[in-house]
MDTraj code that builds the backbone (N, CA, C; nanometers):
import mdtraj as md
import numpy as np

residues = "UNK UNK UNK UNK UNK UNK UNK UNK UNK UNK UNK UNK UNK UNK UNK UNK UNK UNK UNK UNK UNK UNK UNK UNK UNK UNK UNK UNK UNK UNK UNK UNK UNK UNK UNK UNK UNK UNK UNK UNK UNK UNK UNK UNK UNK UNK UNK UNK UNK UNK UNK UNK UNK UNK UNK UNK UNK UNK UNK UNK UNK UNK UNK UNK UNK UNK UNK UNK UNK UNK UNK UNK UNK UNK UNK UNK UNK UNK UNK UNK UNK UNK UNK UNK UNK UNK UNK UNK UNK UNK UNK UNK UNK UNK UNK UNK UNK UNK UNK UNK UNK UNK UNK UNK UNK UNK UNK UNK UNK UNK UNK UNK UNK UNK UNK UNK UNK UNK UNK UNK UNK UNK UNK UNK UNK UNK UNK UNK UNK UNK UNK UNK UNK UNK UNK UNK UNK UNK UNK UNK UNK UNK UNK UNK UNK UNK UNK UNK UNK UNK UNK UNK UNK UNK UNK UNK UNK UNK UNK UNK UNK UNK UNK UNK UNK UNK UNK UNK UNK UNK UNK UNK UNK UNK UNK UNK UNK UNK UNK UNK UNK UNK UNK UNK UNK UNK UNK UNK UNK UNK UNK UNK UNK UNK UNK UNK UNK UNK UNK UNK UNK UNK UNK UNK UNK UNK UNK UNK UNK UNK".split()
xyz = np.array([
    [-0.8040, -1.9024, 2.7760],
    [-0.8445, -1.8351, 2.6533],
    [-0.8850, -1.6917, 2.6830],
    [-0.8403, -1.5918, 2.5991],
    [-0.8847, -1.4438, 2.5854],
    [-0.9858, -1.4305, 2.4877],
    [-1.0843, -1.4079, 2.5122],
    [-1.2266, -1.3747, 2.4012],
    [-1.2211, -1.2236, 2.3991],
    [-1.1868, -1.1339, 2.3119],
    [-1.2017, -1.0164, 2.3285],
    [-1.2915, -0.9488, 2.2354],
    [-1.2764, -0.8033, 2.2231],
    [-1.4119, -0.7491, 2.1642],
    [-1.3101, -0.6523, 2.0565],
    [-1.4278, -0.6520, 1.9322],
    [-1.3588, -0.6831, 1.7476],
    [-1.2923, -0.5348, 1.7686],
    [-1.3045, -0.4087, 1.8396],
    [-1.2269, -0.3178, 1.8697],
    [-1.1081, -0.3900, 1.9166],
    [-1.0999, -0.4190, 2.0344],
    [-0.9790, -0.5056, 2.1162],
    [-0.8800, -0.5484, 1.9505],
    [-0.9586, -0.6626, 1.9188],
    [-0.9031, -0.7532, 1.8316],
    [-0.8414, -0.7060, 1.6816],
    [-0.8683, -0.5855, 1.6222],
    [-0.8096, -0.4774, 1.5408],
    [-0.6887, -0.4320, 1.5731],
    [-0.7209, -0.3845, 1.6806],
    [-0.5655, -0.3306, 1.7460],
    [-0.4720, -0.4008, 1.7458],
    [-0.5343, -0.5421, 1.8161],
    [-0.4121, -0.6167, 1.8263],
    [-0.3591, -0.6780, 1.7103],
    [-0.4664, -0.7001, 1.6306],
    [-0.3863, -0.7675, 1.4825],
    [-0.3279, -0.6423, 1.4102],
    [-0.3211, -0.5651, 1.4051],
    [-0.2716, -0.4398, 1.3374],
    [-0.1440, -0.3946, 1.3464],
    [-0.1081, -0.4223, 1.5373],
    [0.0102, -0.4328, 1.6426],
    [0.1085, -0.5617, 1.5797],
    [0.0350, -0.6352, 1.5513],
    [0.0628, -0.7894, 1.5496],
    [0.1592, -0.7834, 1.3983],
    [0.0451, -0.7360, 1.2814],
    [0.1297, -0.7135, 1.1814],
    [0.2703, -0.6426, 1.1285],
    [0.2260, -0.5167, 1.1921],
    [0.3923, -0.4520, 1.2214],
    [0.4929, -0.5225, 1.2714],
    [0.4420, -0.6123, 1.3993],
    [0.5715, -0.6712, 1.4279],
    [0.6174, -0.7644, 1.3786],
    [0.5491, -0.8600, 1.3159],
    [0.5866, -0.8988, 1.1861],
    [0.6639, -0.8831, 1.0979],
    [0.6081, -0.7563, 1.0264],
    [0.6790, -0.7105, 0.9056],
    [0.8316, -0.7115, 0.9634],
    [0.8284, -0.5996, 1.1163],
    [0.9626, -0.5319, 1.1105],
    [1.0359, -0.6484, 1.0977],
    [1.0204, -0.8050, 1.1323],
    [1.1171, -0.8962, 1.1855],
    [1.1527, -0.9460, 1.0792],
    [1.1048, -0.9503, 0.9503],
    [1.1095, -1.0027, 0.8178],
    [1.0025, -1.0910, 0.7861],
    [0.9142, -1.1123, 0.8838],
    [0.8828, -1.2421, 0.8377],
    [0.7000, -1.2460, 0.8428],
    [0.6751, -1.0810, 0.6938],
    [0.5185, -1.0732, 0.6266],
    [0.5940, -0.9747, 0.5077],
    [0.6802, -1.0886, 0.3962],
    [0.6850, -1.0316, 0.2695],
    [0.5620, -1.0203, 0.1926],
    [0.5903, -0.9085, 0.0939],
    [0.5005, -0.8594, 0.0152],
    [0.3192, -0.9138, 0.0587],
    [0.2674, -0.9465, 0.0061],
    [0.0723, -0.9305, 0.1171],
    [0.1178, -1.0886, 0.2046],
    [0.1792, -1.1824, 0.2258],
    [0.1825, -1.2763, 0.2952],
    [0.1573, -1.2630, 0.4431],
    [0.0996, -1.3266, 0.4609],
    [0.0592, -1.3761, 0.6380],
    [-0.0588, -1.3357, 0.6186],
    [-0.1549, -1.4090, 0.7933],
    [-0.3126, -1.3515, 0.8048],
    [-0.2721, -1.4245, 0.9227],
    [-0.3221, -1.3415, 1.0198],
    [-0.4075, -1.3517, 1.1712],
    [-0.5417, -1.3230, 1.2454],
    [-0.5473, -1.3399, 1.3505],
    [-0.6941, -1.3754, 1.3648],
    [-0.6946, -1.3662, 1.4941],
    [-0.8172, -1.3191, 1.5632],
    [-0.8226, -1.3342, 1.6746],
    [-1.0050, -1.3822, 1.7409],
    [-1.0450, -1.4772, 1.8468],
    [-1.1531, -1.4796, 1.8747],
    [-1.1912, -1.3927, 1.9589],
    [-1.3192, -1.3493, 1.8528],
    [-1.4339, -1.2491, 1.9968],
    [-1.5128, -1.3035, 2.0782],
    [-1.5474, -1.2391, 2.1609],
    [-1.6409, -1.2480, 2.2705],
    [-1.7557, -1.2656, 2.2605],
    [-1.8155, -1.2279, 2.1354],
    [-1.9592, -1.2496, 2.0844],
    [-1.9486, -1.4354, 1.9758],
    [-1.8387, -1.4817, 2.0143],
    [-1.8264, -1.6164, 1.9425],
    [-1.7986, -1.6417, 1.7865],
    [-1.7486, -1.4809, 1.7179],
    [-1.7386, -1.4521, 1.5524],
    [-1.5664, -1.4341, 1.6073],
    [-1.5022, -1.3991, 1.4526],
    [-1.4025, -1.4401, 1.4784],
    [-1.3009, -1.2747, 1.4056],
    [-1.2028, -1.2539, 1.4629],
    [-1.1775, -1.1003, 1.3245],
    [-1.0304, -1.2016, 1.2902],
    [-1.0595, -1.1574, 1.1188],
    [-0.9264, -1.2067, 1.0483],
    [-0.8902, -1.1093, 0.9808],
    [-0.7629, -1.0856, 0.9293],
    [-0.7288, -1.0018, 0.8497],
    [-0.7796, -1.0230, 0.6838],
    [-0.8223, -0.8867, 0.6107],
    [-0.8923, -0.9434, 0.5207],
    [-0.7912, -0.9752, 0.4098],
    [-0.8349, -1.0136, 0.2882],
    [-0.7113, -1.0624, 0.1921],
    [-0.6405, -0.9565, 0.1188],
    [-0.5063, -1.0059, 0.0642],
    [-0.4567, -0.9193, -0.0454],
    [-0.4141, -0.7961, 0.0646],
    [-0.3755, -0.8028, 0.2056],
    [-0.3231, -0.6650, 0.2468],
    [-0.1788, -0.6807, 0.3251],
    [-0.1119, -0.5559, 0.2964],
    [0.0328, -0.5973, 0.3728],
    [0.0103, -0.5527, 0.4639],
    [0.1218, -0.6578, 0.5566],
    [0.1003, -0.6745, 0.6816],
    [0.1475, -0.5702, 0.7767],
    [0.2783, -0.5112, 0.7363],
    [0.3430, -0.3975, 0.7723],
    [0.2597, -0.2566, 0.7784],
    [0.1404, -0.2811, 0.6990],
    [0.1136, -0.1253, 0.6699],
    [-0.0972, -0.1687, 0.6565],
    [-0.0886, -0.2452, 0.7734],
    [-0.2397, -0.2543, 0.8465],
    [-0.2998, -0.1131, 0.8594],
    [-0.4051, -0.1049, 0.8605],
    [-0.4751, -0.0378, 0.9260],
    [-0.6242, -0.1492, 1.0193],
    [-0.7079, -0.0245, 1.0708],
    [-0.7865, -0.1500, 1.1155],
    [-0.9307, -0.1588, 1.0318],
    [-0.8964, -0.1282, 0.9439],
    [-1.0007, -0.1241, 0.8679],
    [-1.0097, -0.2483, 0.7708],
    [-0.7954, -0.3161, 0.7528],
    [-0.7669, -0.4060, 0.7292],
    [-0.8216, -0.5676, 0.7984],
    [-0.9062, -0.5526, 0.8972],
    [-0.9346, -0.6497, 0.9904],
    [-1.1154, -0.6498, 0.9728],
    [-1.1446, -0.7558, 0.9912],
    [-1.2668, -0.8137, 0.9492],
    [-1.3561, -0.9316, 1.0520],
    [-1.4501, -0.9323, 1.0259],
    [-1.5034, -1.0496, 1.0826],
    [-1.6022, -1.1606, 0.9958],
    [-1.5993, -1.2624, 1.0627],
    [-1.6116, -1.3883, 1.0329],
    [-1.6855, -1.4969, 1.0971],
    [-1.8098, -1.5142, 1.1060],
    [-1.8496, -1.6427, 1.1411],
    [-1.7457, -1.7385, 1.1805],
    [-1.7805, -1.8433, 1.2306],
    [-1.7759, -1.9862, 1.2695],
    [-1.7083, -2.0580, 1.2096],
    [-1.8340, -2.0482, 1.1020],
    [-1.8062, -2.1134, 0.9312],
    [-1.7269, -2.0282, 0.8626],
    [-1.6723, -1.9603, 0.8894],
    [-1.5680, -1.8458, 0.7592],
    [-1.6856, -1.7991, 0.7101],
    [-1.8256, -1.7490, 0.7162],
    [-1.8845, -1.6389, 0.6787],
    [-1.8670, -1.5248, 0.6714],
    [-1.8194, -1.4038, 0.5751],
    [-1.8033, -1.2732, 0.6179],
    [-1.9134, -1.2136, 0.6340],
    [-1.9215, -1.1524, 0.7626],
    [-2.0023, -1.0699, 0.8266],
    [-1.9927, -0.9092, 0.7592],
    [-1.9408, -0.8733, 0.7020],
    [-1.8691, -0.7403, 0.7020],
    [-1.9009, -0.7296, 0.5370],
    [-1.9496, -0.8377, 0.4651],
    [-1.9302, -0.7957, 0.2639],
    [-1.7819, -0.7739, 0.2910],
    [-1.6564, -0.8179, 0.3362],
    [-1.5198, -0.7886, 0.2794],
    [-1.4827, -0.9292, 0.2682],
    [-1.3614, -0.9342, 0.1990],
    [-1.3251, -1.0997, 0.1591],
    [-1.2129, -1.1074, 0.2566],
    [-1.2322, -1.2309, 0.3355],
    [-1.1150, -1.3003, 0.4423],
    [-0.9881, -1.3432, 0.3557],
    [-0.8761, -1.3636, 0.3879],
    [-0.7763, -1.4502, 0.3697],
    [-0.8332, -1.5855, 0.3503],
    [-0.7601, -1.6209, 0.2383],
    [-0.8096, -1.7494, 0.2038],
    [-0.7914, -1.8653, 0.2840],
    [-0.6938, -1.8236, 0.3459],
    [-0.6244, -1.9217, 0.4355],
    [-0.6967, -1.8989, 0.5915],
    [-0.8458, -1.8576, 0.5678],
    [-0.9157, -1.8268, 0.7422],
    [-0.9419, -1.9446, 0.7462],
    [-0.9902, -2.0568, 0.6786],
    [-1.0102, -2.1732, 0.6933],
    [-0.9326, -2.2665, 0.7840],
    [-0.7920, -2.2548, 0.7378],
    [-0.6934, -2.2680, 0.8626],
    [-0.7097, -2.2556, 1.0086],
    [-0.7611, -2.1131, 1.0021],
    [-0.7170, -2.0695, 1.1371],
    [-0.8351, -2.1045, 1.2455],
    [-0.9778, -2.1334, 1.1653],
    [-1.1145, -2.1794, 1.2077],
    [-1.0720, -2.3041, 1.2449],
    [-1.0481, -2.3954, 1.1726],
    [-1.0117, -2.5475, 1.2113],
    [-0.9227, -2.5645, 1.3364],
    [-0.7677, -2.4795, 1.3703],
    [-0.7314, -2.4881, 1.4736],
    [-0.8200, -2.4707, 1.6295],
    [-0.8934, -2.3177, 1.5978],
    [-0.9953, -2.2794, 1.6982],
    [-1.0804, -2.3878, 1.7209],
    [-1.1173, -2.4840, 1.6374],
    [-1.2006, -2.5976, 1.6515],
    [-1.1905, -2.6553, 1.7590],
    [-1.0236, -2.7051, 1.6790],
    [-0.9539, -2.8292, 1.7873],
    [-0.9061, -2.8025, 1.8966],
    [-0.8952, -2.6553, 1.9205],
    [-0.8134, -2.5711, 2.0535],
    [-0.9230, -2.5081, 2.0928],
    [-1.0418, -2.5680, 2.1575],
    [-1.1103, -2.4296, 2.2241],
    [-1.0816, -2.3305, 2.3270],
    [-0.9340, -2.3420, 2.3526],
    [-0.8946, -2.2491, 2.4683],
    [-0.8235, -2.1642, 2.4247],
    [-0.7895, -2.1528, 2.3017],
    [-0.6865, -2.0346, 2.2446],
    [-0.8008, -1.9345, 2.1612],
    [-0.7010, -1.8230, 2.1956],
    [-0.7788, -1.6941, 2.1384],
    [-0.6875, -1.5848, 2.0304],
    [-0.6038, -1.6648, 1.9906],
    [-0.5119, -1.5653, 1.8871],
    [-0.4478, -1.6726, 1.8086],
    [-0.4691, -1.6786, 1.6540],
    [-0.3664, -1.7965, 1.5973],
    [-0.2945, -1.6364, 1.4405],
    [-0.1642, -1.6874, 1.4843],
    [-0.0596, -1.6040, 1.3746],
    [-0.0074, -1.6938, 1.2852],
    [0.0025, -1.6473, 1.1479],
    [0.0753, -1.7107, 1.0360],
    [0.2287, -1.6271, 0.9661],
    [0.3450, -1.6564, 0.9992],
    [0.4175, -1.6153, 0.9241],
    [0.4709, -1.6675, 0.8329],
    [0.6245, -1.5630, 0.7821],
    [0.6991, -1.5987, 0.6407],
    [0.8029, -1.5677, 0.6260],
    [0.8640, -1.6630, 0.7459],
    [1.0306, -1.6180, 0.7531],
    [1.0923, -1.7268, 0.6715],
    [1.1879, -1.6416, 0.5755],
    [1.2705, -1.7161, 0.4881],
    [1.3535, -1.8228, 0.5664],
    [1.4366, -1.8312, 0.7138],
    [1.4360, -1.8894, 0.7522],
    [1.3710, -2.0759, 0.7729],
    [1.2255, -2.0248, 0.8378],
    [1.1464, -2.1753, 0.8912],
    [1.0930, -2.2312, 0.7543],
    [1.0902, -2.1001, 0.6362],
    [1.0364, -2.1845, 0.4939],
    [1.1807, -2.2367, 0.4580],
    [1.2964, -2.1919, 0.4853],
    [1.4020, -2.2939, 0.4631],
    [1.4148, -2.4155, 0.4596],
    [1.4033, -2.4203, 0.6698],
    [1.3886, -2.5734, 0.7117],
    [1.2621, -2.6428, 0.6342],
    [1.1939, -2.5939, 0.6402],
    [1.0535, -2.6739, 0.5836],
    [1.0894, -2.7438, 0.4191],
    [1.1672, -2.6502, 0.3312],
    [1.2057, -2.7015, 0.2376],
    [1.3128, -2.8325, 0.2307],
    [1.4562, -2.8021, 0.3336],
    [1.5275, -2.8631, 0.3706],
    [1.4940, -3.0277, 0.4166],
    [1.3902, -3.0008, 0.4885],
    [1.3406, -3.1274, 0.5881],
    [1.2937, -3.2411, 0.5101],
    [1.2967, -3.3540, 0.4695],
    [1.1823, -3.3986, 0.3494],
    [1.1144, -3.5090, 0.4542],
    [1.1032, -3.5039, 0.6091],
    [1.0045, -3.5639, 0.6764],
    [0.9091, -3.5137, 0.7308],
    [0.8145, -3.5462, 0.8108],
    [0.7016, -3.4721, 0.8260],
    [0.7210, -3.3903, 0.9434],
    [0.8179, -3.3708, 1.0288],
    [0.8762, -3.2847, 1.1912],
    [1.0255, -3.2719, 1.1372],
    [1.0195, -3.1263, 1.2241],
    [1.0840, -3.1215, 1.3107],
    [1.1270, -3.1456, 1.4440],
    [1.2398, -3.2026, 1.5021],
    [1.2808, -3.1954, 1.6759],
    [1.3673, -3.0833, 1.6927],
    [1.3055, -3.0401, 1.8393],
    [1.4548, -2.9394, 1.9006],
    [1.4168, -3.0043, 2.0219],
    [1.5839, -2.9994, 2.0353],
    [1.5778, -3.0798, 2.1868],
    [1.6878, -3.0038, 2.2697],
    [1.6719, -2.9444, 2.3959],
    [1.7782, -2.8705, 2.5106],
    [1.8176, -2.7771, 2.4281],
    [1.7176, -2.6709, 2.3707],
    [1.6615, -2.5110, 2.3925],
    [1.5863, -2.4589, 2.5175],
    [1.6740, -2.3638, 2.5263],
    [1.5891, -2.2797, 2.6689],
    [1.5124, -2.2250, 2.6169],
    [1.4641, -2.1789, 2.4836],
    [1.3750, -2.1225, 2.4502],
    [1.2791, -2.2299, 2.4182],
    [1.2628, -2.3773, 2.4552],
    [1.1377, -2.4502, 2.4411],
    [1.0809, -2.3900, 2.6136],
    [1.1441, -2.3482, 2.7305],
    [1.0540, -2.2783, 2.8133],
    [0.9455, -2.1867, 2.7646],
    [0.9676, -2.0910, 2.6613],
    [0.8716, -2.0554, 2.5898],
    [0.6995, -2.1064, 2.5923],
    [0.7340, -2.2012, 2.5098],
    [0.6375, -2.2805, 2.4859],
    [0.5288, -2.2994, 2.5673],
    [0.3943, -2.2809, 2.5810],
    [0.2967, -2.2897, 2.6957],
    [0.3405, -2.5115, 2.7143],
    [0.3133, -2.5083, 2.8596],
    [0.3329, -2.6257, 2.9185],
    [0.4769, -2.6878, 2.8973],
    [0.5609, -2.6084, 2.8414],
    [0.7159, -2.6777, 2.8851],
    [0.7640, -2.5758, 2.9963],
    [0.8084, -2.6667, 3.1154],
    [0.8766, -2.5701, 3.2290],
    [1.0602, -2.6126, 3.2022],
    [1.1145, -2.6562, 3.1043],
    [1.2287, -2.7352, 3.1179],
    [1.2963, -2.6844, 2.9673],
    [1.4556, -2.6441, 3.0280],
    [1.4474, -2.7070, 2.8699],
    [1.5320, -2.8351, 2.8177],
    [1.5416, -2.9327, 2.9318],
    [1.5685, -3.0657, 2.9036],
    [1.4517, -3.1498, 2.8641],
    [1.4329, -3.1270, 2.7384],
    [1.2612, -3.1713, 2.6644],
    [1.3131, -3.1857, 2.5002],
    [1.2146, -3.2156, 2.4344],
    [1.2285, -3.2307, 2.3175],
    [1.1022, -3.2014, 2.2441],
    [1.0724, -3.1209, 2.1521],
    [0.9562, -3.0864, 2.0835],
    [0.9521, -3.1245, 1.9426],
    [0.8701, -3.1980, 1.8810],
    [0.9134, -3.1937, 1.6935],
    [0.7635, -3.0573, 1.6615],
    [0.7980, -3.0229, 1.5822],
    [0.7123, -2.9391, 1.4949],
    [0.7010, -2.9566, 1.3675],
    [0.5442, -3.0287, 1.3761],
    [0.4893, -3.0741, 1.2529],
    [0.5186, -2.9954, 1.1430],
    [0.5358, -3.0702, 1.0084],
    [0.5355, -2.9905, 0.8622],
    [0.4844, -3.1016, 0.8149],
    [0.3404, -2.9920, 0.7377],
    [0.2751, -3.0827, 0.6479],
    [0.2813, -2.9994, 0.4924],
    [0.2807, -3.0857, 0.3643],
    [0.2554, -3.0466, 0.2736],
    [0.2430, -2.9441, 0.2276],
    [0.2554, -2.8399, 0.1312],
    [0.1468, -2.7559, 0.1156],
    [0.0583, -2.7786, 0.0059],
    [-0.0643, -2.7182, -0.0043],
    [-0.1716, -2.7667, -0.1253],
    [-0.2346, -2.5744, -0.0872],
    [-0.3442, -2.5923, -0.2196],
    [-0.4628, -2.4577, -0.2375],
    [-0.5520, -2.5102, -0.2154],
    [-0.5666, -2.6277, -0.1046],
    [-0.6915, -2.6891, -0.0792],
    [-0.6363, -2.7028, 0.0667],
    [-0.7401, -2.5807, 0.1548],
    [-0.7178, -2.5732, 0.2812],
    [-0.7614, -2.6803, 0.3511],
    [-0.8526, -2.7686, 0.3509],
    [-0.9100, -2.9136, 0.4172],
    [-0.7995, -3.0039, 0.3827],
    [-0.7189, -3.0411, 0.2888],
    [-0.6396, -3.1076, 0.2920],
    [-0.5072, -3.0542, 0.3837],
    [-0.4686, -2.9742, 0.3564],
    [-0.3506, -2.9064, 0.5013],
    [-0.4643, -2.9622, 0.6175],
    [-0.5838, -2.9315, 0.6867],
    [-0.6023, -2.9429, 0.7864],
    [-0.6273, -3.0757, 0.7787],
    [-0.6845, -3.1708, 0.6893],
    [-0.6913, -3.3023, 0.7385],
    [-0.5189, -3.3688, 0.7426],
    [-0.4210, -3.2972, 0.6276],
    [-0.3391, -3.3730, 0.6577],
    [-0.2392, -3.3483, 0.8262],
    [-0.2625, -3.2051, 0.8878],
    [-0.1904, -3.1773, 0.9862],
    [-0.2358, -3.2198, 1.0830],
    [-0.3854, -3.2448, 1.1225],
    [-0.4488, -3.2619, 1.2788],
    [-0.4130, -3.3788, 1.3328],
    [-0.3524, -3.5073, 1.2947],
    [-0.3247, -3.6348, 1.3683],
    [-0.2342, -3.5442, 1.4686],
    [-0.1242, -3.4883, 1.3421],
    [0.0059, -3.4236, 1.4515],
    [0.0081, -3.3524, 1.5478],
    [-0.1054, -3.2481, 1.5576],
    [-0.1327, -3.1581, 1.6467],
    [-0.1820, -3.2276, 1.7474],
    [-0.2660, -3.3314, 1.7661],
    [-0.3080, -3.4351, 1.8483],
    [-0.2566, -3.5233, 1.9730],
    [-0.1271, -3.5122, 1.9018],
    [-0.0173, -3.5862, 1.9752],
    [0.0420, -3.5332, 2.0942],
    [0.0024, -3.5791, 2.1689],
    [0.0416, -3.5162, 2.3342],
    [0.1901, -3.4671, 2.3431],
    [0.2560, -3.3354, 2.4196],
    [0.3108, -3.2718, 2.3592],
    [0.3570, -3.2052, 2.2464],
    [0.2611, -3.2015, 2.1416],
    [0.2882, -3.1143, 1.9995],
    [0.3006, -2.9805, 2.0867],
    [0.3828, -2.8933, 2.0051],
    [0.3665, -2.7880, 2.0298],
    [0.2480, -2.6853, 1.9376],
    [0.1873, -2.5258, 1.9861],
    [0.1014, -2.5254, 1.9440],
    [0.1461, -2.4241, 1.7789],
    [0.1855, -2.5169, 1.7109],
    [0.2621, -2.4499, 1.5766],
    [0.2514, -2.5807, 1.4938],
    [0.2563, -2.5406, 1.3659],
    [0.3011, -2.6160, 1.2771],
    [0.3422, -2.5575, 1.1459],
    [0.4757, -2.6035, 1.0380],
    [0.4808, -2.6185, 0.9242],
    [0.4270, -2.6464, 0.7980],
    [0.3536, -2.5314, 0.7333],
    [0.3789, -2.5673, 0.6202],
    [0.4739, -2.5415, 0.5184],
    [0.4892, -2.6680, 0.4346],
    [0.6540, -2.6934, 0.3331],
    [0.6223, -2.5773, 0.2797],
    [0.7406, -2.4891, 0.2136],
    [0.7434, -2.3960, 0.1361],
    [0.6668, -2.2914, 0.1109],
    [0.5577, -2.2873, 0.2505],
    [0.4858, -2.1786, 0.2695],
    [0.4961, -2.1256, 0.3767],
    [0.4749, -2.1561, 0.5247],
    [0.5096, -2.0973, 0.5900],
    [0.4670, -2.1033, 0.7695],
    [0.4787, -2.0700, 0.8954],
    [0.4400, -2.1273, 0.9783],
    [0.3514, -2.0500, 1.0557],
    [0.2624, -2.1584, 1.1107],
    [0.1543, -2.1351, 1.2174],
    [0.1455, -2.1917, 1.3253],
    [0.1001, -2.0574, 1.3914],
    [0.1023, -2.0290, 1.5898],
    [0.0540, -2.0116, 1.6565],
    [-0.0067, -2.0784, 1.7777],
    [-0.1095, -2.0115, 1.8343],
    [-0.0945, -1.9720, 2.0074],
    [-0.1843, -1.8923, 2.0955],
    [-0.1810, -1.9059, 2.2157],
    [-0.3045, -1.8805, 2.2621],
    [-0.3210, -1.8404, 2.3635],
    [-0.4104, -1.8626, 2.4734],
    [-0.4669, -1.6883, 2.4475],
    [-0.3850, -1.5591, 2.4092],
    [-0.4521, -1.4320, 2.3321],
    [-0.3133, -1.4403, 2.2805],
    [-0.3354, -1.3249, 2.1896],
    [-0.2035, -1.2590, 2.1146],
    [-0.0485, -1.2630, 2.1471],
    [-0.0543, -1.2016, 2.2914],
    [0.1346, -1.2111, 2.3388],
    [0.1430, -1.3427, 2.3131],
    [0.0911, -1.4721, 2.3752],
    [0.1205, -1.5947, 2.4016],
    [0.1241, -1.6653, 2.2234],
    [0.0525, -1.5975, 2.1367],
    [0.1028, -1.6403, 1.9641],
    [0.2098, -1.5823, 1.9424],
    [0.2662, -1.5005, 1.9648],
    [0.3350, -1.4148, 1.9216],
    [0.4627, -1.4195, 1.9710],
    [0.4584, -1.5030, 2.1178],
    [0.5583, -1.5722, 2.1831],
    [0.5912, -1.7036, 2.1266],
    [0.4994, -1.7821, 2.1092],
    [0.5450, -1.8942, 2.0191],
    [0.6269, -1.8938, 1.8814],
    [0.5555, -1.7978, 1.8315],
    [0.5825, -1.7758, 1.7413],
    [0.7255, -1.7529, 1.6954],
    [0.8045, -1.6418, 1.7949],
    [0.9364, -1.5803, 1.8226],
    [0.9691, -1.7272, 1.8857],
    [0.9749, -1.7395, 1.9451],
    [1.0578, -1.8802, 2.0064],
    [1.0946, -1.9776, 1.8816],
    [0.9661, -2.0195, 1.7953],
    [0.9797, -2.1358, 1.7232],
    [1.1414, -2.0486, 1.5735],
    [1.0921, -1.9522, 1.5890],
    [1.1679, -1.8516, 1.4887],
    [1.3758, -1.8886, 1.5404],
    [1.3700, -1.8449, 1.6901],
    [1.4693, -1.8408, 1.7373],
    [1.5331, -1.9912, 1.7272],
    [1.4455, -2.0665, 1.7768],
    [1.4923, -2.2255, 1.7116],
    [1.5442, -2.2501, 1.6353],
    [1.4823, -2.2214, 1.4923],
    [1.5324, -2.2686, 1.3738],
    [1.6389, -2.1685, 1.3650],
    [1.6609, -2.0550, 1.3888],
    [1.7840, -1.9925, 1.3696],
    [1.9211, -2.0426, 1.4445],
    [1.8795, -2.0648, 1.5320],
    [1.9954, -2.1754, 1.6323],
    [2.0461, -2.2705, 1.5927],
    [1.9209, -2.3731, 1.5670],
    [1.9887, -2.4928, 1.4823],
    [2.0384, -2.4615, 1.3266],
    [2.0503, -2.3814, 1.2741],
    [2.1322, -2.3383, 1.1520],
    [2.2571, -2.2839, 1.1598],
    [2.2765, -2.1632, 1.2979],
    [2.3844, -2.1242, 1.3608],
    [2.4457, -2.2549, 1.3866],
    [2.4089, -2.3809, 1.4271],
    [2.5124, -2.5125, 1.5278],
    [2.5471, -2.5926, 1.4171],
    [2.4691, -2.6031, 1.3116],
    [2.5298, -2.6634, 1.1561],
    [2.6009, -2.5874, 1.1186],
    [2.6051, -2.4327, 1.0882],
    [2.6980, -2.3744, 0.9985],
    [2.8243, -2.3458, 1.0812],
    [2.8238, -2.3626, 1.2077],
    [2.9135, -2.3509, 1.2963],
    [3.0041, -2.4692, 1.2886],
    [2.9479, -2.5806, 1.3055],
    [2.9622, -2.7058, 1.2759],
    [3.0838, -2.6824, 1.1248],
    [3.0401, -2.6798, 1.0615],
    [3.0965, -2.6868, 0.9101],
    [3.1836, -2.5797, 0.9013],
    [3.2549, -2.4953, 1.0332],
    [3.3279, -2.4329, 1.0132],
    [3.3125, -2.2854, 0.9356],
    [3.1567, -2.2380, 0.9247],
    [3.1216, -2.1286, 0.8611],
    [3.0726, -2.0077, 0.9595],
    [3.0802, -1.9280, 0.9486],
    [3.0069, -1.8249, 0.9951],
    [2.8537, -1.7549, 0.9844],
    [2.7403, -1.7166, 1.0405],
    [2.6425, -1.6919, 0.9851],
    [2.6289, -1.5279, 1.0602],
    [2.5607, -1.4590, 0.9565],
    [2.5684, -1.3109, 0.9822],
    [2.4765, -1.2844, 1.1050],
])
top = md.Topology()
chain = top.add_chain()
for i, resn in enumerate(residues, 1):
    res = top.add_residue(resn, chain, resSeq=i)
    for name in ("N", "CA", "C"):
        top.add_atom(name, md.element.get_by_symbol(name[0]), res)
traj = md.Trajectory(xyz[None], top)
């Protein structure tokens, strides 16, 4: 885990958002990230801001409990990202994106995972050295009641080898690592996945994809 300090942690979510945007995947104010400090509070991005066009003034802090420290209002969705930190006390950066893509599959899918199995990009992944492996990536529901996403996702995350991501249906996916590169690596990996397995179906069916 990287605990860094709420200067540190501005930058990097600010960094974080641009790269985002450029990739497609923080339309119009969508996404919020987060990173843990060193003093044990937490900086999230605050609500209602695009992601492409951060500043760090856009970044905030947060209690434990999702308290704002700062009088500014968090992303509604910090609740999320507190509950993972819960269950992961060794990670120090969790990212949310909104690639039309993984909200595809998520729509597409009507079970609760995904599998990818013999991607070199599951090397990616913290603790896969192989990519003769198989990973599913949870998709749960979506609701405006953040305790229900987290009670309904945590069995899955639980499950020895989950990877550290999950789906939500028709909203969008979440990532985490050990600091920022290592979310941000997951993140791109899980991205490149689902683009692969859409390339080997539409390939499959004799189509082309741009």
């Amino acid at each position: 885990m990287t605990a860094i300090s709420f200067q540190e942690a501005r930058a990097a979510i600010v960094a974080a958002g641009r790269w985002l945007d450029g990739k497609g995947w923080a339309p119009a104010t969508s996404g919020n990230y987060s990173a843990r400090l060193d003093d044990g509070t937490f900086a999230v991005t605050v609500s209602g801001r695009h992601k492409g066009r951060l500043n760090v003034d856009d970044v905030m802090r947060v209690s434990a409990d999702g308290v704002s420290l700062d009088g500014k209002r968090p992303s509604a969705e910090t609740a999320l990202h507190l509950a993972v930190y819960r269950l992961f006390p060794d990670i120090g950066a969790v990212l949310h994106s909104h690639s039309p893509i993984s909200v595809g599959l998520s729509r597409a899918v009507a079970g609760d995972g995904f599998t990818f199995a013999g991607h070199e990009m599951l090397k990616a992944l913290p603790g896969n050295a192989t990519h003769d492996a198989s990973v599913t990536l949870p998709i749960v529901d979506n609701s405006q009641d953040m305790a229900v996403i987290d009670t309904a996702v945590t069995p899955a995350l639980l499950v020895p080898g989950a990877p550290p991501a999950y789906l939500i249906r028709s909203h969008g996916l979440y990532g985490w690592g050990r600091d920022m590169a290592e979310a941000e690596r997951v993140i791109e990996a899980i991205e490149f996945m689902v683009a692969t397995e859409l390339a080997t179906r539409s390939f499959a069916l004799g189509r082309t994809v741009a």
